[in-house]
C-alpha positions as CSV (number, residue, x, y, z in Angstrom):
1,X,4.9,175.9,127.9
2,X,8.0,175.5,129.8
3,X,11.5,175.7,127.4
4,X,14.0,172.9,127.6
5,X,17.6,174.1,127.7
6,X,19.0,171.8,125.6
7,X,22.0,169.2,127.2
8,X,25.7,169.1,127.3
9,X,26.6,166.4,125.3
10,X,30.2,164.9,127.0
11,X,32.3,163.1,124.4
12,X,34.5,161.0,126.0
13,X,38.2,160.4,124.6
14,X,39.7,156.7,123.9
15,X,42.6,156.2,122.8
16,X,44.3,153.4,123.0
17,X,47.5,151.3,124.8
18,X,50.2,152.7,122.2
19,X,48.7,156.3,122.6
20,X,49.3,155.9,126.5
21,X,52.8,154.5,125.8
22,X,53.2,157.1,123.4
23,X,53.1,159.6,126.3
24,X,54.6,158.2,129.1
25,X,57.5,157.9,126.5
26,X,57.3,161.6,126.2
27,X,57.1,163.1,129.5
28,X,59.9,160.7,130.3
29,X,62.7,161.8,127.7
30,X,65.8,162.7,129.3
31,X,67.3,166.1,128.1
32,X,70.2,164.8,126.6
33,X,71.4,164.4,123.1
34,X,69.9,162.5,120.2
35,X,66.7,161.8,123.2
36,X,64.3,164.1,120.5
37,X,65.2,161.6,117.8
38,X,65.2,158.3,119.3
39,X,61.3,159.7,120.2
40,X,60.8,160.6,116.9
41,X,62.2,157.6,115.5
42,X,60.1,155.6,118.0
43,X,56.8,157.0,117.4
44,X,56.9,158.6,114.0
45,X,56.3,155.6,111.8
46,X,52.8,155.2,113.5
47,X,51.8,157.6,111.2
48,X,52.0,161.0,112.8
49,X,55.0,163.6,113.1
50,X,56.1,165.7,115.4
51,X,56.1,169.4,114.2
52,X,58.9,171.3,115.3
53,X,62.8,171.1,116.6
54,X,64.2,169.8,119.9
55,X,63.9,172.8,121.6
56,X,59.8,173.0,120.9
57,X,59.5,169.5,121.8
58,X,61.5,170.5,125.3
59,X,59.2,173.5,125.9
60,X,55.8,171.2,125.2
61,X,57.4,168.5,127.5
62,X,58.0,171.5,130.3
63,X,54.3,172.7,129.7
64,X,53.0,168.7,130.1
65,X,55.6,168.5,133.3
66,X,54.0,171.2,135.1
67,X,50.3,170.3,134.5
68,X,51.4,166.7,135.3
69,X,52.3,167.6,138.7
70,X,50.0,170.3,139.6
71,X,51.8,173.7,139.0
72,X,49.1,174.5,136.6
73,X,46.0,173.3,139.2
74,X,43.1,175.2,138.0
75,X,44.1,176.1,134.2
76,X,44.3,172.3,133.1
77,X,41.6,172.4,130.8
78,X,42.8,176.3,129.8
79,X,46.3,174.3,128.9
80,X,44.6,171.4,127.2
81,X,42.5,173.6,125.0
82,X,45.4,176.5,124.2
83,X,47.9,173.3,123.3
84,X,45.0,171.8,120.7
85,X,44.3,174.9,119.3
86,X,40.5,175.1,120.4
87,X,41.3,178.3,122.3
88,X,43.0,181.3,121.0
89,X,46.2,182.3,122.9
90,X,47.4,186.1,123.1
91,X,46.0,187.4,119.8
92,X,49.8,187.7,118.6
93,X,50.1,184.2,116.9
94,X,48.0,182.6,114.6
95,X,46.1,179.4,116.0
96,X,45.8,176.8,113.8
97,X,42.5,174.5,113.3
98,X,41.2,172.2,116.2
99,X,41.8,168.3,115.7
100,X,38.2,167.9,115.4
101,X,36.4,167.5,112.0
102,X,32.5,166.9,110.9
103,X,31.7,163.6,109.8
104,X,28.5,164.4,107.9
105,X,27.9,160.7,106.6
106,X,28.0,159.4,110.2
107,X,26.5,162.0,111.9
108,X,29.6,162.3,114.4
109,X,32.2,165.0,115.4
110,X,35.6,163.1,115.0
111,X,38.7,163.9,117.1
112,X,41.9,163.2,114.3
113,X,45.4,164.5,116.0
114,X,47.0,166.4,113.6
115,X,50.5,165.2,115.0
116,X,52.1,163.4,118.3
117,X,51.5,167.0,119.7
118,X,48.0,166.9,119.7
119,X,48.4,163.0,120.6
120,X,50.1,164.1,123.7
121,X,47.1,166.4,124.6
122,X,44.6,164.6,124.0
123,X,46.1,161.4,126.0
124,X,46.9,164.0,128.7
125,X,43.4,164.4,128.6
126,X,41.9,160.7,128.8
127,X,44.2,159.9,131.5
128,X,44.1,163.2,133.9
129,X,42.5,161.5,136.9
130,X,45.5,158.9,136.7
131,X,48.9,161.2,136.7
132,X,51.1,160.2,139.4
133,X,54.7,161.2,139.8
134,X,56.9,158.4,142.0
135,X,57.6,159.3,145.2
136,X,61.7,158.3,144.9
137,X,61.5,160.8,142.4
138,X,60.4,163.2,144.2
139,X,62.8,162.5,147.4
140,X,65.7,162.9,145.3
141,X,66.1,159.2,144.1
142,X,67.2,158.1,140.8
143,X,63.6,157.5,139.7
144,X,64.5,156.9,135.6
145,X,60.8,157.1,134.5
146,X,58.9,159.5,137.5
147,X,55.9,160.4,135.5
148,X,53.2,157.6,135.7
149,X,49.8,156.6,135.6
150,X,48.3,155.1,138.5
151,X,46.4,151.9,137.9
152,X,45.3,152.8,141.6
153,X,44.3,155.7,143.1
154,X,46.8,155.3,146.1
155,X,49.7,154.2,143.9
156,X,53.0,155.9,145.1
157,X,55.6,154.3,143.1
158,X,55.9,154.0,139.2
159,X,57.0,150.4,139.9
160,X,57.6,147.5,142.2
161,X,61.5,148.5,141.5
162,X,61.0,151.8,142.7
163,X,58.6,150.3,145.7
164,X,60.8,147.9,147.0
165,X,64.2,150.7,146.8
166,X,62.0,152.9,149.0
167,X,60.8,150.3,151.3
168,X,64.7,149.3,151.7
169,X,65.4,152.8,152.4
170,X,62.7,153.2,155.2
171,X,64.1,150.0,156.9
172,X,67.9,151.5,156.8
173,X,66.6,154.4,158.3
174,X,64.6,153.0,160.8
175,X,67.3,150.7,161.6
176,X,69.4,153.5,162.2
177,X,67.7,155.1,164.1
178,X,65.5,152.3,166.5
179,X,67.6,149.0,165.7
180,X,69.6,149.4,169.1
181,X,67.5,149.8,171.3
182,X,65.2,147.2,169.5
183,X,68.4,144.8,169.8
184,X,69.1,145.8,173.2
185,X,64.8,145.2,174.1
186,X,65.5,141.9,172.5
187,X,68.2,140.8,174.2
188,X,66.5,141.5,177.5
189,X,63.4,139.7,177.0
190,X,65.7,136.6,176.1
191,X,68.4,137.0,179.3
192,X,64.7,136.9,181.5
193,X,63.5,134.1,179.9
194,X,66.8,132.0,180.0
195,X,66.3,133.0,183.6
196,X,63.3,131.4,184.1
197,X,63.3,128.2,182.4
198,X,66.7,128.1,184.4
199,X,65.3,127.8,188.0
């Protein structure tokens, strides 16, 4: 008789609108002052807390930053799993529990974030194949909210605002550089057909 290895059983995270909010709030915050409260203030009263001072919030946001935009390509899951505490990190610091807890009477394994930490994570997570950062961002524009999530795989831009600024730039700079000689092109087709319908 042949034995069965026994199969993975994939949970899938869903969280939902406010949780996605939630994050794109985070990875947004500017660095300067009162930025950590107005988060807190925001997103506390939704009933979880952020554990920890600016400055851990800043070095969480850094970690999230860099496996937002790739500088971590390869350890993702690593990250995810070290941030929630279902991985032990060096040995030198304790790890607290997972967010996950038995739910004997339903016969389910429940994911419960312990705080927006572990919100953060977890949304990370359920949104991975979606993290796009905007590309006037990334060209040195004033891009005030870079880190997005694509509602298309090809998206570019965080929003028609930033779309149409870079489509104005391209046209400046195209202008710039073609425009005369498109003028000039223009000008002689126009000069050879007044010459004709003048005959």
């Amino acid at each position: 008789m042949r034995k069965t290895r026994p199969r993975n059983l994939d949970v899938a995270i869903r969280l939902g609108r406010r949780a996605e909010r939630m994050l794109l709030d985070f990875v947004n915050t500017r660095p300067e002052d009162g930025a950590f409260l107005r988060f807190r203030k925001k997103w506390e009263p939704y009933g979880l807390k952020w554990n920890g001072n600016a400055g851990d919030f800043r070095e969480s946001q850094g970690i999230v930053r860099k496996t937002w935009t790739g500088k971590k390509a390869g350890f993702e899951g690593i990250q995810v799993e070290l941030s929630l505490g279902l991985r032990g990190g060096n040995g030198e610091e304790e790890v607290p529990p997972p967010p996950i807890r038995v739910d004997w009477a339903e016969s389910s394994l429940c994911v419960s974030p312990r705080n927006l930490h572990d919100l953060v994570w977890l949304a990370l997570l359920q949104h991975s194949q979606r993290l796009g950062v905007c590309e006037n961002h990334l060209k040195g524009g004033g891009c005030p909210t870079p880190y997005f999530l694509k509602y298309r795989p090809a998206a570019r831009f965080c929003s028609d605002a930033c779309a149409v600024t870079a489509q104005r730039e391209s046209k400046r700079r195209w202008w710039k550089e073609h425009g005369q000689e498109w003028l000039e092109k223009r000008r002689g087709k126009k000069s050879t057909r007044r010459g004709r319908h003048g005959q």
